[in-house]
DOZA-226451 format. One record per atom (N, C-alpha, C): x, y, z. Coordinates in steps of 0.2 Angstrom, whole numbers, padded with zeros to 4 digits, always signed. Example, Ala and Ser with C-alpha at 12.3 -4.5 7.8 and 13.67 -1.06 7.14 Angstrom:
<paros>
+0066-0028+0039
+0062-0022+0039
+0066-0016+0039
+0064-0011+0035
+0068-0005+0036
+0064+0000+0039
</paros>
This chain:
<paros>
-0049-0016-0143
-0053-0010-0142
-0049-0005-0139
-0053+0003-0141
-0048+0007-0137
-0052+0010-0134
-0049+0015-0126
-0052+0017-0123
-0051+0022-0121
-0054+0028-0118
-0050+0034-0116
-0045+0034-0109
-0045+0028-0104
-0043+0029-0102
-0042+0023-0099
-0036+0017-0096
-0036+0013-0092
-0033+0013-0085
-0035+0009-0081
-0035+0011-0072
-0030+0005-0071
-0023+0003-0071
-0020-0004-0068
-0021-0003-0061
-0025-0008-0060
-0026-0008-0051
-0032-0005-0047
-0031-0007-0040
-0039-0005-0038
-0037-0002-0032
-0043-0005-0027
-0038-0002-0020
-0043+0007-0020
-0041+0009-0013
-0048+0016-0014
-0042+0022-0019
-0037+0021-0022
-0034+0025-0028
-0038+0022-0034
-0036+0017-0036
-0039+0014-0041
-0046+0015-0042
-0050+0012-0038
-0058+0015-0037
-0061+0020-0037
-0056+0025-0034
-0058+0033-0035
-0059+0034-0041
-0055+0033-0045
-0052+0035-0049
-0057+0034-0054
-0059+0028-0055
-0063+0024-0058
-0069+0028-0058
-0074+0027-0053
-0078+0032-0051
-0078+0041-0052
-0073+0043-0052
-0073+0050-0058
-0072+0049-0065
-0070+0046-0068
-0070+0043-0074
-0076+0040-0076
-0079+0036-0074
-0084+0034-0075
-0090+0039-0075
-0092+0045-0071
-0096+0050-0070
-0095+0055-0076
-0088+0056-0077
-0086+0060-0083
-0088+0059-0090
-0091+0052-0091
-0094+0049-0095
-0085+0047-0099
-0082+0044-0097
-0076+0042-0101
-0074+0035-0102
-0081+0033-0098
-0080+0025-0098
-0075+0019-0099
-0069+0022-0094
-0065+0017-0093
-0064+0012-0091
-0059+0006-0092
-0058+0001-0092
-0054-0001-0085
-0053-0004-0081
-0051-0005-0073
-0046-0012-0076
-0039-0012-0071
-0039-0020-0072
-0037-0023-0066
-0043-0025-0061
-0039-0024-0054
-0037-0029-0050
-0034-0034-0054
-0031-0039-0052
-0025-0038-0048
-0022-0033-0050
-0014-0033-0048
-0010-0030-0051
-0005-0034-0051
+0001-0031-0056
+0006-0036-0057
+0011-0034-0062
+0016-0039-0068
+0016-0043-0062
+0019-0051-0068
+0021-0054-0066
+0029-0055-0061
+0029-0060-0056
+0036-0060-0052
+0033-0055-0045
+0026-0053-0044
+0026-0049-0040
+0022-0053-0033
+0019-0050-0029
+0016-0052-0024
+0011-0050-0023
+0007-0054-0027
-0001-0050-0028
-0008-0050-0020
-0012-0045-0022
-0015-0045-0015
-0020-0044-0019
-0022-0044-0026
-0026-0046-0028
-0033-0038-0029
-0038-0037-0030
-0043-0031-0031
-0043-0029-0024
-0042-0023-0023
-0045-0020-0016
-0038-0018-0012
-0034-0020-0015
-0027-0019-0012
-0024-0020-0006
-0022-0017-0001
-0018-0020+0006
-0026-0018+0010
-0031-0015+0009
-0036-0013+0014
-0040-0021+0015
-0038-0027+0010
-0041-0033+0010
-0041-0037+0016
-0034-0036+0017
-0031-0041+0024
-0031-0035+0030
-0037-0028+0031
-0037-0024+0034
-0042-0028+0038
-0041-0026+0047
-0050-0029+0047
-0053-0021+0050
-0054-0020+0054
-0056-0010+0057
-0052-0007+0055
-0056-0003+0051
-0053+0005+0049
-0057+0010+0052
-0055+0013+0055
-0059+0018+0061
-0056+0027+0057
-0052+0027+0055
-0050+0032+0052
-0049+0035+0044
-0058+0033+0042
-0060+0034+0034
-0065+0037+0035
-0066+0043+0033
-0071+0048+0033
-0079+0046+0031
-0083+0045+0035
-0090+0043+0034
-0093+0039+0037
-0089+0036+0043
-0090+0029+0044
-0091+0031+0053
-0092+0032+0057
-0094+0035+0064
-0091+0029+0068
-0095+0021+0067
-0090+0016+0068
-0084+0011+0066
-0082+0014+0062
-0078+0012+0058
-0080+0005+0053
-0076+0004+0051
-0077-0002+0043
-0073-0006+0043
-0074-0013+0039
-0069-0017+0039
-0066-0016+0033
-0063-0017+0034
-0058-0015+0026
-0059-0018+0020
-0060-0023+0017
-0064-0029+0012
-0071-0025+0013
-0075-0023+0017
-0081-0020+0016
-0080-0015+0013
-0076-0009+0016
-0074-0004+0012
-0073-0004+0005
-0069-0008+0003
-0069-0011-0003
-0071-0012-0009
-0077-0016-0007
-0083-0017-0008
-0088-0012-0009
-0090-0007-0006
-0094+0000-0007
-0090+0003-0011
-0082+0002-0011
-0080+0009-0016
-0081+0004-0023
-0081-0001-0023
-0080-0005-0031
-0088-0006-0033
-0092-0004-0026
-0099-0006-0030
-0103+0001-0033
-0100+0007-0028
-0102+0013-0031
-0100+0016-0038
-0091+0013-0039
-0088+0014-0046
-0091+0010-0052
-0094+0006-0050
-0097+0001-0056
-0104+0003-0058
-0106+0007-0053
-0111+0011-0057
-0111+0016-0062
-0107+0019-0065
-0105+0025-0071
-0102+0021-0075
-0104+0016-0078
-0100+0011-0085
-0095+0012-0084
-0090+0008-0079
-0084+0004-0079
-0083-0002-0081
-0080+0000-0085
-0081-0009-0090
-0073-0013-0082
-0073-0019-0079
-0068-0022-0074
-0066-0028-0081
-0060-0029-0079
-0055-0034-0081
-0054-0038-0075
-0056-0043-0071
-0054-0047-0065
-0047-0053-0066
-0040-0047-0067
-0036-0050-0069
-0031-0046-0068
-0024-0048-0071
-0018-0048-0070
-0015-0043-0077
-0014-0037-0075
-0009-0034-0081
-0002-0038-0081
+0001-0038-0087
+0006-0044-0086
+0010-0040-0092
+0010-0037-0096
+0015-0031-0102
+0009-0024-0103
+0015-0019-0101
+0015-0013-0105
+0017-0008-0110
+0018-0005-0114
+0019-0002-0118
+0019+0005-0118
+0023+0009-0117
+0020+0018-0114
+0025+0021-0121
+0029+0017-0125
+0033+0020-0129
+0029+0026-0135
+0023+0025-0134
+0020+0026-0141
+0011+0029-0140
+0008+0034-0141
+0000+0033-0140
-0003+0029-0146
-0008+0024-0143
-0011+0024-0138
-0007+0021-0134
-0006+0019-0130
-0004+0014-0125
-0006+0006-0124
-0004+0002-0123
-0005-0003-0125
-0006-0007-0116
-0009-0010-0115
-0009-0014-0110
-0012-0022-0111
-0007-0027-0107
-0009-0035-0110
-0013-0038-0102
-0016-0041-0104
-0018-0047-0097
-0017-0053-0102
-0013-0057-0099
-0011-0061-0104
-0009-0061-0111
-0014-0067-0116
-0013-0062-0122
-0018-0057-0125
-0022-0057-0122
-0026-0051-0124
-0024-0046-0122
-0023-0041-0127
-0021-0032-0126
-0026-0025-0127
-0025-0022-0124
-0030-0015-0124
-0028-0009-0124
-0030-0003-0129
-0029+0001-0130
-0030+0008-0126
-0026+0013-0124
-0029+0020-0121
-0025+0025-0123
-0029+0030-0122
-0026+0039-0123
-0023+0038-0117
-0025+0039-0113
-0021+0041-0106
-0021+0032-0101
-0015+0033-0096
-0017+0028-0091
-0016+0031-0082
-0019+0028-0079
-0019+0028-0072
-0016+0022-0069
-0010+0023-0067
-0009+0016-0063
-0009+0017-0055
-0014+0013-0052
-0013+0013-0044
-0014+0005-0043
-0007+0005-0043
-0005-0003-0042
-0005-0003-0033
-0004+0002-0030
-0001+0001-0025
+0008-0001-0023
+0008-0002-0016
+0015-0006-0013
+0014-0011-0010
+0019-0016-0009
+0018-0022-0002
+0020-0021+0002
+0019-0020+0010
+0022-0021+0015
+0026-0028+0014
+0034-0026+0017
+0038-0034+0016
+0038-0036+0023
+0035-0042+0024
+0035-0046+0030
+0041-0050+0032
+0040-0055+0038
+0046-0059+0041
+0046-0063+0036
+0040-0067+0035
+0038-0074+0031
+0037-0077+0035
+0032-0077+0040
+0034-0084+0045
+0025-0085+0043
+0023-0091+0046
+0017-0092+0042
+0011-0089+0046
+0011-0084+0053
+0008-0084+0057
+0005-0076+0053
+0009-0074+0051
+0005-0068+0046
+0002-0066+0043
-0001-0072+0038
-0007-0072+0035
-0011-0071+0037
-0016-0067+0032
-0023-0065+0033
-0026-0070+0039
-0031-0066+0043
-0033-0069+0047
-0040-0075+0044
-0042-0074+0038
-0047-0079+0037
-0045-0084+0031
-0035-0084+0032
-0032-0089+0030
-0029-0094+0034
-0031-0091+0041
-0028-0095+0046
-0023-0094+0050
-0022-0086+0050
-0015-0083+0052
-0017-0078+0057
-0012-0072+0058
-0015-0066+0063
-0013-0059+0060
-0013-0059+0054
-0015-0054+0049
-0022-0049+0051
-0020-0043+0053
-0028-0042+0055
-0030-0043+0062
-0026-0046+0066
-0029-0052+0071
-0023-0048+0076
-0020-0043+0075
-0015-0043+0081
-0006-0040+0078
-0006-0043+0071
+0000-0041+0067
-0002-0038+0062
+0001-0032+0062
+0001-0026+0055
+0006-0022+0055
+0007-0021+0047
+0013-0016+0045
+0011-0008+0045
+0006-0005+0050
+0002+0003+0049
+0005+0005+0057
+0006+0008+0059
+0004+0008+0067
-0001+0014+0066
+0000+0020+0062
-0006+0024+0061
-0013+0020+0059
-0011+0017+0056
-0019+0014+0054
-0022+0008+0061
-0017+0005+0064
-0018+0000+0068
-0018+0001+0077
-0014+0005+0078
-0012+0006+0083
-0016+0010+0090
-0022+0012+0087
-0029+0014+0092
-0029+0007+0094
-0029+0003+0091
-0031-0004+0095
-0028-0009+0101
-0022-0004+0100
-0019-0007+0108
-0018-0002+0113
-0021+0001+0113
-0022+0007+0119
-0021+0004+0126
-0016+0006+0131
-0014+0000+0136
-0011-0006+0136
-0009-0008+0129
-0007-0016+0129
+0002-0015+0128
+0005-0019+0128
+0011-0021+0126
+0011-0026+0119
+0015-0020+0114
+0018-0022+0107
+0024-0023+0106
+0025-0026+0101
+0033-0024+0097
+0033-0023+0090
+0040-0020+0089
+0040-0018+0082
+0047-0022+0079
+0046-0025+0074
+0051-0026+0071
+0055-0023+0064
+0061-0020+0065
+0065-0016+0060
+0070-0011+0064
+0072-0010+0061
+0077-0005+0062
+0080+0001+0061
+0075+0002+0057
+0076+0008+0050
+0074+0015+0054
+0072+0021+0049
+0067+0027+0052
+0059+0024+0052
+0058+0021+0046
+0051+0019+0049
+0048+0015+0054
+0051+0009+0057
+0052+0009+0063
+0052+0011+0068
+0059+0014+0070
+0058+0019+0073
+0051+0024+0074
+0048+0029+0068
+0044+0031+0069
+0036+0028+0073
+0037+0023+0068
+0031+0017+0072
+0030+0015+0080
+0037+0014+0079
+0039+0013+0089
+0037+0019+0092
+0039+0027+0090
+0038+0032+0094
+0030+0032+0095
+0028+0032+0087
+0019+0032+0086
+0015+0030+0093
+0018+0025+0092
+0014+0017+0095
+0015+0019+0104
+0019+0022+0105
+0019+0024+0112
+0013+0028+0113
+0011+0031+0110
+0004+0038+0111
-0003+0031+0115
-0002+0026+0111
-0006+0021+0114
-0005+0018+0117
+0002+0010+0114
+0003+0005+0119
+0007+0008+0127
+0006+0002+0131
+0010+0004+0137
+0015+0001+0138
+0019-0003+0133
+0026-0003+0133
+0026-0006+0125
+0033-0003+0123
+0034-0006+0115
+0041-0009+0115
+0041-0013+0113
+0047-0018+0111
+0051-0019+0104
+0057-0018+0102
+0059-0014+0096
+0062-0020+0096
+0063-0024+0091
+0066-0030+0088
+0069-0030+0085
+0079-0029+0084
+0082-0030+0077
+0086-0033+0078
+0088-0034+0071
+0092-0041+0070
+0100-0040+0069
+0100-0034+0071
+0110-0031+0073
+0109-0029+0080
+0118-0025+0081
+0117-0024+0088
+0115-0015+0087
+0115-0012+0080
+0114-0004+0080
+0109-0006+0075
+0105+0002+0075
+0100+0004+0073
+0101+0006+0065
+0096+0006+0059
+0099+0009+0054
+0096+0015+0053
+0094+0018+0058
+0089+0022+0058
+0092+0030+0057
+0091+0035+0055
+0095+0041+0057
+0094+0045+0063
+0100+0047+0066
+0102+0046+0073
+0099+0051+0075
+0094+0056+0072
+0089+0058+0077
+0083+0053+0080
+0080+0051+0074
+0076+0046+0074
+0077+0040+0081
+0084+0038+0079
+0086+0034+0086
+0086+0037+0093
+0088+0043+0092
+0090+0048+0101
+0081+0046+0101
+0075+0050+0098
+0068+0050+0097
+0067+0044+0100
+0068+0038+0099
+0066+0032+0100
+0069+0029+0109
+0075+0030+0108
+0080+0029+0114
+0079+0034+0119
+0076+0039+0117
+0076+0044+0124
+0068+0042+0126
+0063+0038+0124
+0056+0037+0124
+0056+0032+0130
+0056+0033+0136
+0054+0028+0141
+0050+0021+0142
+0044+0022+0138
+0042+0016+0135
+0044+0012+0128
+0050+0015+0127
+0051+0010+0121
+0059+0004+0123
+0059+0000+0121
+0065-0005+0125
+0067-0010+0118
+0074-0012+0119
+0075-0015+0114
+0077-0023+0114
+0076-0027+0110
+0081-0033+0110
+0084-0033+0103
+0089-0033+0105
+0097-0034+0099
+0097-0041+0097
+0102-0039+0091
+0102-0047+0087
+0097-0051+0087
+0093-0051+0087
+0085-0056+0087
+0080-0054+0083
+0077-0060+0081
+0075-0063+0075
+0069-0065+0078
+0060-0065+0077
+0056-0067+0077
+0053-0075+0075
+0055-0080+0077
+0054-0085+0075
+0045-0090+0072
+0041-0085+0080
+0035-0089+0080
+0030-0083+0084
+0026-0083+0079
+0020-0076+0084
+0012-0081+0086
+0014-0080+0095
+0009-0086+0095
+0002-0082+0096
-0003-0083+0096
-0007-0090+0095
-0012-0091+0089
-0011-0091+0083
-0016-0091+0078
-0024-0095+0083
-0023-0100+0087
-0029-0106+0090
-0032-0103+0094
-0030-0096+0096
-0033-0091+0101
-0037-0085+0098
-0034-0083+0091
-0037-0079+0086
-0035-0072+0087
-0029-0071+0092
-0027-0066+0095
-0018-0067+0095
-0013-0061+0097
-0008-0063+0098
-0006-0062+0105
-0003-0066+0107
-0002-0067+0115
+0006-0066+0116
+0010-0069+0112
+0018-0069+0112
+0021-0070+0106
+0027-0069+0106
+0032-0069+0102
+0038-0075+0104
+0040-0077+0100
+0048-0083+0100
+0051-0079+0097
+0057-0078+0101
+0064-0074+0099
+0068-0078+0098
+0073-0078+0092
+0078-0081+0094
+0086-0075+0092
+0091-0077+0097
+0096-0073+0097
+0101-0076+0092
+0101-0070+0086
+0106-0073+0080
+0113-0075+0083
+0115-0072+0089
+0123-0073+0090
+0122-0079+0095
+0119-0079+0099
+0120-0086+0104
+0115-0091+0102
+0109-0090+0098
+0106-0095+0096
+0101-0098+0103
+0098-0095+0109
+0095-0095+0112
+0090-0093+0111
+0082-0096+0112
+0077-0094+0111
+0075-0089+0116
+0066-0086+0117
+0065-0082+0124
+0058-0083+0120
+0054-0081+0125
+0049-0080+0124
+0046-0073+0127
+0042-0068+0121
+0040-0061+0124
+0033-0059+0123
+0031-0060+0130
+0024-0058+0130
+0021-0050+0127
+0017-0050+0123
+0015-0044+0119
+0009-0046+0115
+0004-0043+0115
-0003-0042+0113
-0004-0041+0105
+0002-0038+0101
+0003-0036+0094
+0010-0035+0091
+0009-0035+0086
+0016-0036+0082
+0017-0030+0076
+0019-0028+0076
+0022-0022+0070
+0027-0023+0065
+0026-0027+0059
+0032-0027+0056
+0033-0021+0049
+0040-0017+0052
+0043-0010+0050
+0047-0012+0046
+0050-0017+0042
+0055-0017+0038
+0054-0015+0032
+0048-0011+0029
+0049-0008+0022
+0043-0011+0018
+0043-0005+0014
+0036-0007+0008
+0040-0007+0000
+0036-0012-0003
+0040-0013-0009
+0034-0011-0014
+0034-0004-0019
+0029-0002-0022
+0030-0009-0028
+0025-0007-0031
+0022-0012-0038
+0022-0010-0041
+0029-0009-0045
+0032-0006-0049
+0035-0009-0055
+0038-0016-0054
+0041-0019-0057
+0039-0019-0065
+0033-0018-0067
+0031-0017-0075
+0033-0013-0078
+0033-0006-0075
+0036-0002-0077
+0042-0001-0076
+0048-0002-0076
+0054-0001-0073
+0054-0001-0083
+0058+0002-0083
+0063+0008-0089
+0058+0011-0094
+0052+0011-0091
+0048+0017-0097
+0044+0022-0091
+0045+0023-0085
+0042+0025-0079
+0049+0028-0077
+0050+0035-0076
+0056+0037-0069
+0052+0033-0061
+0058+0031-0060
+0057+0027-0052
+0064+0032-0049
+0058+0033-0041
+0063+0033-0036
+0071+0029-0034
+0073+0031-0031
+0079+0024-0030
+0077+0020-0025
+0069+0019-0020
+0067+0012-0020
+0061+0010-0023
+0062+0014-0029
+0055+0009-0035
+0049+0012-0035
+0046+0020-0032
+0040+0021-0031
+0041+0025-0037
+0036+0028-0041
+0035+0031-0048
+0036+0040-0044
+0039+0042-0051
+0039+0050-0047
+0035+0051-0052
+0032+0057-0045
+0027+0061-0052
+0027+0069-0050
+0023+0074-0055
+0026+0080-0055
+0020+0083-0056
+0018+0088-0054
+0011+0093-0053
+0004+0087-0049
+0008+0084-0044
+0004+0079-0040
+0003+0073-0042
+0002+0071-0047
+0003+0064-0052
+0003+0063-0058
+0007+0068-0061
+0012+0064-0068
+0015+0063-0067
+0017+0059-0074
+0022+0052-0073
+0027+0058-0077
+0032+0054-0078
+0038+0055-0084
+0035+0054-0091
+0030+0050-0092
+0027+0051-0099
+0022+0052-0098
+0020+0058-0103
+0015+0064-0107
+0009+0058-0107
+0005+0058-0105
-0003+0057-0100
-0003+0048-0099
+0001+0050-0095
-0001+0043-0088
+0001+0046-0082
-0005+0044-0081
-0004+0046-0073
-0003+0042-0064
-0002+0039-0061
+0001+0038-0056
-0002+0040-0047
-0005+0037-0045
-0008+0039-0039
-0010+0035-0034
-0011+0035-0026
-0009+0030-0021
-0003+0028-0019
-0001+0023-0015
+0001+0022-0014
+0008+0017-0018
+0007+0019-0025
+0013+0016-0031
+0018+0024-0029
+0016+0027-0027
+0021+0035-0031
+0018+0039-0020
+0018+0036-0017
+0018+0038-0010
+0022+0034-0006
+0025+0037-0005
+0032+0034+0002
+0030+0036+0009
+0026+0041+0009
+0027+0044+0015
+0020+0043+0019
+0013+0045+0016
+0009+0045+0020
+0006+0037+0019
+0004+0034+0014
+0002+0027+0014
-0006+0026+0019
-0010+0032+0016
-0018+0029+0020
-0021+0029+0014
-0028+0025+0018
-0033+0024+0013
-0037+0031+0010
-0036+0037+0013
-0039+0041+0012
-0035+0046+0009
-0028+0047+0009
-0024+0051+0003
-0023+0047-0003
-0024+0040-0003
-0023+0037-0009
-0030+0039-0012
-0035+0040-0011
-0043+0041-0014
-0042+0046-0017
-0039+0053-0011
-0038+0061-0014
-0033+0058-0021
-0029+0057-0021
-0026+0055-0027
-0028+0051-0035
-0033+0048-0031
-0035+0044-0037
-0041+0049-0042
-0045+0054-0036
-0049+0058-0038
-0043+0063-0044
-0038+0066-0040
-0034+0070-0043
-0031+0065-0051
-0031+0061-0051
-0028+0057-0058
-0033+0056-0063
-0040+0055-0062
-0045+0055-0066
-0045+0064-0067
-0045+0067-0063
-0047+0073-0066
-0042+0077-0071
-0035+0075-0070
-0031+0078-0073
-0031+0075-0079
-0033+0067-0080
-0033+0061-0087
-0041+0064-0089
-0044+0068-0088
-0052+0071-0093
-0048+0078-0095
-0042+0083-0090
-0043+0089-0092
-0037+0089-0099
-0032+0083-0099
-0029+0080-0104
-0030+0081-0109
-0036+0075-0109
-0040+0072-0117
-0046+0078-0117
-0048+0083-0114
-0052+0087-0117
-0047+0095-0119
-0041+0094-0116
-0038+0101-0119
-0036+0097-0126
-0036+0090-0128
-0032+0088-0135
-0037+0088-0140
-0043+0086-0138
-0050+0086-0141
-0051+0093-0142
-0049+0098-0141
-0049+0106-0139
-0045+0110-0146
-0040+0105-0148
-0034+0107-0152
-0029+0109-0147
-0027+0112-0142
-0023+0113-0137
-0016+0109-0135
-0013+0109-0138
-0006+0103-0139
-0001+0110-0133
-0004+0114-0131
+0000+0115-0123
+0000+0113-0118
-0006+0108-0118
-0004+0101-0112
+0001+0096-0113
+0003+0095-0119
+0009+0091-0120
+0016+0096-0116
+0017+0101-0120
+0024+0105-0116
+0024+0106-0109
+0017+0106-0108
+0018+0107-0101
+0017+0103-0096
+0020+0095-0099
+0022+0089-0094
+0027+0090-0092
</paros>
């Protein structure tokens, strides 16, 4: 079956998106399981799932838990004939209209596509970071936002680990709240650019421990974090650091990998797009946090998703139109 228009992903881009499409009477197709396979799925609703308070979405006086969020945006968009796929897109096709997209072996047809695959945050991997209602402190004290997370330790002692600009940045952030932050890397210099480290090193509350590695973030059995195990890569001695929460800043990996060589990608894999979100190919569009490096909320990824539905109607109504100068003017 073909559609006017498919959504790969969910997440409040996705869902936006969906939701003006769906009003525009386009009745599109969502697939919001995810994305290709080899990837690190977080499954419909995207990184807002393993969110717990969000205090910084517009509407909400006391804030929302993220999975609920989620949940209002996927139940409002399912009101306007959104046909959902609760699955995984797994092959693409952008060489040719329609467009072709598989879940499994079933395939489906569009005039235009929206992808809002989103990014992963890349973690340590230790097992204390899992979502908190898999038994870990995800939510509970450890997160990859400091903008999104970081009202919440206002007076506390944190740490960051990474070493880069975003790090750094996170560190500086995170001063506005915590009362002392602790920077974690795993060399003795920073890969950060050396403004960004003066910024950091000239910040009285921020301190560092070199060459150490995070070993263990206690206490999942308190439901809170209480401390960190260090271990020193060059002499192999543990320590233990008291701290209320945990920031890991070593980088987000967009979800991307399906499209890699029919999509221009950045040179860390986020999709570029051009008049806000086009892609490289003549009507697919691109929004959230797949093709955002820099801001990564849940409320610019939305404005976005809005902006990709409307550009993927004003499309397929200038084609409908006869109007073939929306082609040149990709």
């Amino acid at each position: 079956m073909k559609y006017s228009t498919i959504i790969i992903g969910s997440g409040p881009a996705g869902y936006t998106a969906a939701l003006y499409t769906g009003r525009a009477g386009m009745k599109p197709l969502m697939i919001d399981g995810g994305i290709g396979r080899g990837q690190e799925l977080l499954g419909a609703g995207g990184q807002l799932m393993i969110t717990t308070e969000v205090e910084n979405y517009p509407g909400f006086v006391h804030g929302i838990q993220g999975p609920e969020l989620m949940q209002i945006m996927r139940e409002q968009a399912l009101r306007f004939d959104v046909e959902v796929v609760e699955d995984i897109a797994n092959q693409v096709d952008m060489s040719q209209r329609p467009f072709k997209v598989w879940v499994g072996d079933a395939s489906y047809e569009s005039d235009t596509l929206i992808i809002a695959t989103g990014a992963s945050a890349k973690w340590i991997g230790l097992p204390e970071e899992k979502p908190a209602h898999e038994g870990g402190l995800g939510g509970k004290g450890v997160s990859a936002c400091a903008t999104c997370d970081g009202f919440f330790f206002r007076g506390r002692e944190v740490a960051v680990v990474g070493g880069g600009d975003t790090a750094m940045e996170e560190a500086v952030y995170l001063t506005n709240h915590a009362s002392k932050v602790t920077v974690i890397h795993r060399r003795d210099t920073l890969r950060a650019s050396k403004i960004m480290q003066k910024r950091a090193m000239d910040n009285q509350k921020i301190h560092f421990v070199w060459d150490s590695v995070v070993e263990r973030i206690h206490d999942p059995a308190e439901g809170c974090v209480t401390a960190l195990t260090l271990r020193n890569l060059k002499s192999g001695a543990t320590s233990v650091l008291p701290v209320q929460g945990l920031f890991v800043a070593i980088g987000h990996k967009p979800n991307t990998d399906l499209f890699r060589g029919q999509l221009d990608l950045d040179e860390t894999g986020y999709i570029v797009t051009h008049h806000d979100v086009r892609t490289s190919v003549c009507g697919v569009f691109a929004c959230g946090d797949v093709q955002d490096s820099e801001y990564r909320q849940a409320i610019s990824a939305a404005g976005s998703g809005c902006m990709a539905a409307i550009q993927a109607e004003r499309f397929l109504e200038a084609e409908k139109a006869g109007d073939t100068s929306v082609h040149g003017s990709w």
